[in-house]
Backbone as numpy.savetxt, mean C-alpha at the origin, in Angstrom:
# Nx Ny Nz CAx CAy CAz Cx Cy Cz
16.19 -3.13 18.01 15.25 -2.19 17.47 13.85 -2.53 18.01
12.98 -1.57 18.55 12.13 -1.55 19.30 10.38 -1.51 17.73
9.59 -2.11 18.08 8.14 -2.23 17.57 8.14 -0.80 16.48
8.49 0.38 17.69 8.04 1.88 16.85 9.24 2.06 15.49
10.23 1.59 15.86 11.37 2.38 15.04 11.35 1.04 13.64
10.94 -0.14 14.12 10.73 -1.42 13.25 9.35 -0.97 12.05
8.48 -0.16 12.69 6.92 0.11 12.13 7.16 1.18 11.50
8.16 2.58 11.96 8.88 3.62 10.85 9.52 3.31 9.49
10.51 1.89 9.23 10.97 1.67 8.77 10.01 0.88 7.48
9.12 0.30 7.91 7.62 -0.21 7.10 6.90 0.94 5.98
7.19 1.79 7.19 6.51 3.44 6.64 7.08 4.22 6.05
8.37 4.26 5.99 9.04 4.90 4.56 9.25 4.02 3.59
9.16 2.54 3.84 8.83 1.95 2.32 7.95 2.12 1.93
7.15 2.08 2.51 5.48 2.81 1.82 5.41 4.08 1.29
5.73 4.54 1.79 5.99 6.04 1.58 6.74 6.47 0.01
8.24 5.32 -0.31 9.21 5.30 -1.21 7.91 4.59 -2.73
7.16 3.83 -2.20 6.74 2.96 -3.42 5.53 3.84 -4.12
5.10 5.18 -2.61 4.09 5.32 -3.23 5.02 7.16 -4.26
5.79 7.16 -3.69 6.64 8.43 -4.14 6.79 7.73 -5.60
7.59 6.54 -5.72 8.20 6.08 -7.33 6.70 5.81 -8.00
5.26 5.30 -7.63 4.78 5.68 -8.39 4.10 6.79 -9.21
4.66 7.87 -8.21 3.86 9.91 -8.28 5.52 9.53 -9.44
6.30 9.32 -9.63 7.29 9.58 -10.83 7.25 8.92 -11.51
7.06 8.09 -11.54 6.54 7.02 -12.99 5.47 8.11 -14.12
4.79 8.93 -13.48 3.89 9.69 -14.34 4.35 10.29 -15.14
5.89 10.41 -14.78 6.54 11.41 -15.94 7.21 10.75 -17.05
6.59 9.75 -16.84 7.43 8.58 -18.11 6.66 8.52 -19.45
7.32 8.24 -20.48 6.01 8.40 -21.84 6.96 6.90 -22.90
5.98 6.16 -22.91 4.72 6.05 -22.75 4.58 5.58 -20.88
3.10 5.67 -20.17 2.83 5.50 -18.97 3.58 4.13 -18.71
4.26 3.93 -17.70 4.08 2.30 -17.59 3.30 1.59 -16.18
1.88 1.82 -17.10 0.59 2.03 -15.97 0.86 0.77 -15.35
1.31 -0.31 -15.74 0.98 -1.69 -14.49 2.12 -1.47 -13.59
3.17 -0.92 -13.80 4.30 -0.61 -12.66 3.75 0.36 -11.68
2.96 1.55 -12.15 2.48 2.64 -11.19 1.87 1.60 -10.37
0.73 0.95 -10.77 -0.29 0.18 -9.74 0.47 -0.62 -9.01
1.51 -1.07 -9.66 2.10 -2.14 -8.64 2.60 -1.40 -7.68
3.80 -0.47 -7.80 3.84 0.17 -6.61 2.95 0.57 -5.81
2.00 1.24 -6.50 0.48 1.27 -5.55 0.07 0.62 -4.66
0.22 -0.46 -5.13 -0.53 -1.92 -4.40 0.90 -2.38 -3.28
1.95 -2.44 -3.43 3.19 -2.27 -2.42 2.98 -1.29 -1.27
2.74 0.42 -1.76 2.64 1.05 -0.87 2.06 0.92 0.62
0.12 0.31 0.04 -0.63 0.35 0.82 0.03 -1.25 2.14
0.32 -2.19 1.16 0.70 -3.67 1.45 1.88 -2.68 2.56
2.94 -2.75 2.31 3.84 -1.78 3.97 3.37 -1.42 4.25
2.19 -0.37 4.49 1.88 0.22 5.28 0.86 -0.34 6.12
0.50 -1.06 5.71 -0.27 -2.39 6.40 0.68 -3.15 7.12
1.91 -3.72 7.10 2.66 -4.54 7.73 3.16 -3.84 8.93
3.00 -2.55 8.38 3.92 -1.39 9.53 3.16 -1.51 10.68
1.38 -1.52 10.07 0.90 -1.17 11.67 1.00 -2.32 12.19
0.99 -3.51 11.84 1.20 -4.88 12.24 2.33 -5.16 13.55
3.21 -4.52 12.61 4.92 -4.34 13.43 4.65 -3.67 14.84
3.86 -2.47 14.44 3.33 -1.44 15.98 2.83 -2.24 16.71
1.84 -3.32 16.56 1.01 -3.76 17.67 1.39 -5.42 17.99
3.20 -5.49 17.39 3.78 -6.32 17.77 3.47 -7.57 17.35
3.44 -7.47 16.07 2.36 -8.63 15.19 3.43 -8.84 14.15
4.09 -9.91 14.36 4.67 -10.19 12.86 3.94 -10.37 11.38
4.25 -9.53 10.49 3.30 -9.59 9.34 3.75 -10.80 8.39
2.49 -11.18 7.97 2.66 -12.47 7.33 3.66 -12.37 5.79
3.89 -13.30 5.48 4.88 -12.91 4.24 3.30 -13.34 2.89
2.93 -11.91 2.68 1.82 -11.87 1.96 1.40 -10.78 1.22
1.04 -10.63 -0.44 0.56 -9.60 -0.80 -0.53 -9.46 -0.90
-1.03 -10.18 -0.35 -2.77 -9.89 -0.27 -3.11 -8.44 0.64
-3.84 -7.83 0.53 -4.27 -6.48 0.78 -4.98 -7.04 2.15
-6.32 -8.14 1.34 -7.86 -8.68 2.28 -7.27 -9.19 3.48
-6.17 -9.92 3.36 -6.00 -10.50 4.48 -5.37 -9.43 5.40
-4.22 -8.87 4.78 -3.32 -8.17 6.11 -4.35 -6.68 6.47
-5.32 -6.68 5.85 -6.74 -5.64 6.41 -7.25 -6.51 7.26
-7.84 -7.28 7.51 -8.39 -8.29 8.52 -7.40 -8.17 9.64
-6.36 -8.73 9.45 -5.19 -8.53 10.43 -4.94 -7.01 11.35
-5.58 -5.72 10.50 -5.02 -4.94 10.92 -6.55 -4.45 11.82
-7.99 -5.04 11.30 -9.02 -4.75 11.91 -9.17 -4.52 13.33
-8.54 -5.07 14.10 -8.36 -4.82 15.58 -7.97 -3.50 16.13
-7.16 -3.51 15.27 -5.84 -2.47 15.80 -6.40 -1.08 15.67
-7.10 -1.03 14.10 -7.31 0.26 13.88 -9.03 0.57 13.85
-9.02 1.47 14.61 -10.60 2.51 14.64 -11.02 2.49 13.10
-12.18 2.62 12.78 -12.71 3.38 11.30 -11.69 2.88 10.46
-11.13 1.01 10.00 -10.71 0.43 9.19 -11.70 0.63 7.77
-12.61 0.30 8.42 -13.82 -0.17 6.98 -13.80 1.23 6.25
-13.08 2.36 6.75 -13.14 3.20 5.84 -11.85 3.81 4.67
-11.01 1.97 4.57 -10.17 2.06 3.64 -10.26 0.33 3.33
-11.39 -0.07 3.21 -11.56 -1.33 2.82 -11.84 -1.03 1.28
-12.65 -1.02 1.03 -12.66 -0.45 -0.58 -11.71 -0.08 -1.35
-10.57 0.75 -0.55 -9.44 1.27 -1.68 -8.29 -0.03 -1.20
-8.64 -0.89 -0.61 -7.80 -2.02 -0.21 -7.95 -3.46 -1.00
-9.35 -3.48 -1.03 -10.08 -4.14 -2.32 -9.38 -3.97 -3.75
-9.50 -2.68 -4.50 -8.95 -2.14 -5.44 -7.73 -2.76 -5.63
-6.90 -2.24 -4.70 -5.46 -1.93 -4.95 -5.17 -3.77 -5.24
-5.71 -4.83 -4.52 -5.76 -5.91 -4.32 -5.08 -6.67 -5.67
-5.56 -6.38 -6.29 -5.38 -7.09 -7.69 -4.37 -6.76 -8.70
-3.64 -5.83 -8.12 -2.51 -5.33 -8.47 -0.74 -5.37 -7.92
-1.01 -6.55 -7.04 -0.04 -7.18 -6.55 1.01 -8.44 -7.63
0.32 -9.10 -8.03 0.85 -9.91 -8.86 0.58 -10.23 -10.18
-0.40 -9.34 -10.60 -0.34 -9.61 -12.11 -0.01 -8.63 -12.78
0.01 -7.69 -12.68 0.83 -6.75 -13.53 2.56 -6.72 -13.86
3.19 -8.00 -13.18 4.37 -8.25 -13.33 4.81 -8.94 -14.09
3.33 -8.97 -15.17 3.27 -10.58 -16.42 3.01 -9.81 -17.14
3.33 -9.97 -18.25 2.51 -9.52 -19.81 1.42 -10.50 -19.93
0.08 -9.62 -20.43 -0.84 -10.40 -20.66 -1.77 -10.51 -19.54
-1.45 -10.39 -18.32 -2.41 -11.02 -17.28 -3.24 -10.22 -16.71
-2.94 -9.08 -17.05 -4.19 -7.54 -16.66 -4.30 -6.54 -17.65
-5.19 -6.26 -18.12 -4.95 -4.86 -18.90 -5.48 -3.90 -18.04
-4.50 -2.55 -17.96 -4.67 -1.56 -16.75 -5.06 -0.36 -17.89
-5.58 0.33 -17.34 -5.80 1.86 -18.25 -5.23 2.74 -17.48
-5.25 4.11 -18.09 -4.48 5.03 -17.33 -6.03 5.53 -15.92
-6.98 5.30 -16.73 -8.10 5.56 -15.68 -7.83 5.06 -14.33
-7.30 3.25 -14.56 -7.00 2.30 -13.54 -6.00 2.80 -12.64
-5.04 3.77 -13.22 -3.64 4.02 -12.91 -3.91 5.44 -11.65
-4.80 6.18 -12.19 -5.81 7.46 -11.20 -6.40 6.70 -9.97
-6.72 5.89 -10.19 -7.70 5.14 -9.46 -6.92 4.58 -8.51
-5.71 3.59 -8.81 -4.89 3.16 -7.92 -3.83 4.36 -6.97
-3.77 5.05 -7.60 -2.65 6.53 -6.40 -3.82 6.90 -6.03
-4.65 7.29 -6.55 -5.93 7.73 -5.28 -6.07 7.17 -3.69
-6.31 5.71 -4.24 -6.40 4.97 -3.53 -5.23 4.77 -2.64
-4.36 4.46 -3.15 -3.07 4.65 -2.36 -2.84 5.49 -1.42
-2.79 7.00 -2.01 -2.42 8.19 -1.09 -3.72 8.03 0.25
-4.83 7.59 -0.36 -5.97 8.07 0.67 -5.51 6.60 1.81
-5.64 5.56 1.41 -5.45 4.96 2.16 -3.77 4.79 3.48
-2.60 5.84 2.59 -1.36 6.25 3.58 -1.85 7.41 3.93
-2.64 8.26 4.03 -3.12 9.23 4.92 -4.06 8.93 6.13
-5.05 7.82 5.80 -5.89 7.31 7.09 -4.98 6.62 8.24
-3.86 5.99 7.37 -2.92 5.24 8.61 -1.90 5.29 9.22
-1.20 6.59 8.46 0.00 7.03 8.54 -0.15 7.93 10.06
-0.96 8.90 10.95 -1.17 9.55 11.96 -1.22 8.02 13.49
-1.05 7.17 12.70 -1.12 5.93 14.11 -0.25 5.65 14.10
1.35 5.98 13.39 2.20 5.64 13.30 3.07 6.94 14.17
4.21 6.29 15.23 4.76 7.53 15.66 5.46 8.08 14.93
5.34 9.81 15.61 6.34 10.46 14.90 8.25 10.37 14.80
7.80 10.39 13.26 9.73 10.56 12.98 10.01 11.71 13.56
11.56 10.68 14.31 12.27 11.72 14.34 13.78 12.16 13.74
């Protein structure tokens, strides 16, 4: 399996985490720290994906800051998903605890925002499926 079809495969997990959190909304009560977490997954593949493209093994890491640094080279007009990369950041590993974040549903808007905007800036550098 070749870089492109390895970096597709990055990109429909991203794609899947950020889909299960657009359905999580239909759940009652919200279960807002799962939305974010997927959130924070989405953007995290889709970050590894472009990694994969430019033949970069991605580190085994949920940090957002770092695998953005990593991807700074690669991609034109990065800094204009640093902020929603920031965000999403903190929603990697603590929302998988009771107790260790309190999320609001505000937080929960905030994180698919962020999400979707940030798989739309990076998703067009990725080749097309076929």
């Amino acid at each position: 399996m070749d870089e492109q079809e390895y970096s597709l495969e990055w990109l429909t997990f991203a794609e899947m985490d950020l889909g299960s959190a657009e359905h999580l909304l239909t759940y009652f009560p919200l279960p807002l720290e799962i939305i974010c977490f997927h959130c924070q997954q989405s953007v995290e593949k889709c970050l590894k994906g472009i990694l994969v493209l430019q033949k970069t093994i991605p580190p085994k890491t949920h940090n957002l800051e770092e695998l953005y640094i990593l991807c700074e080279p690669f991609v034109s007009n990065i800094e204009n998903i640093k902020i929603k990369c920031n965000i999403l950041n903190k929603y990697s590993v603590m929302p998988r605890y009771p107790r260790e974040i309190m999320i609001t549903e505000m937080d929960v808007r905030e994180a698919l925002a962020c999400a979707k905007d940030v798989l739309n800036f990076l998703k067009p550098l990725f080749p097309v499926k076929q």
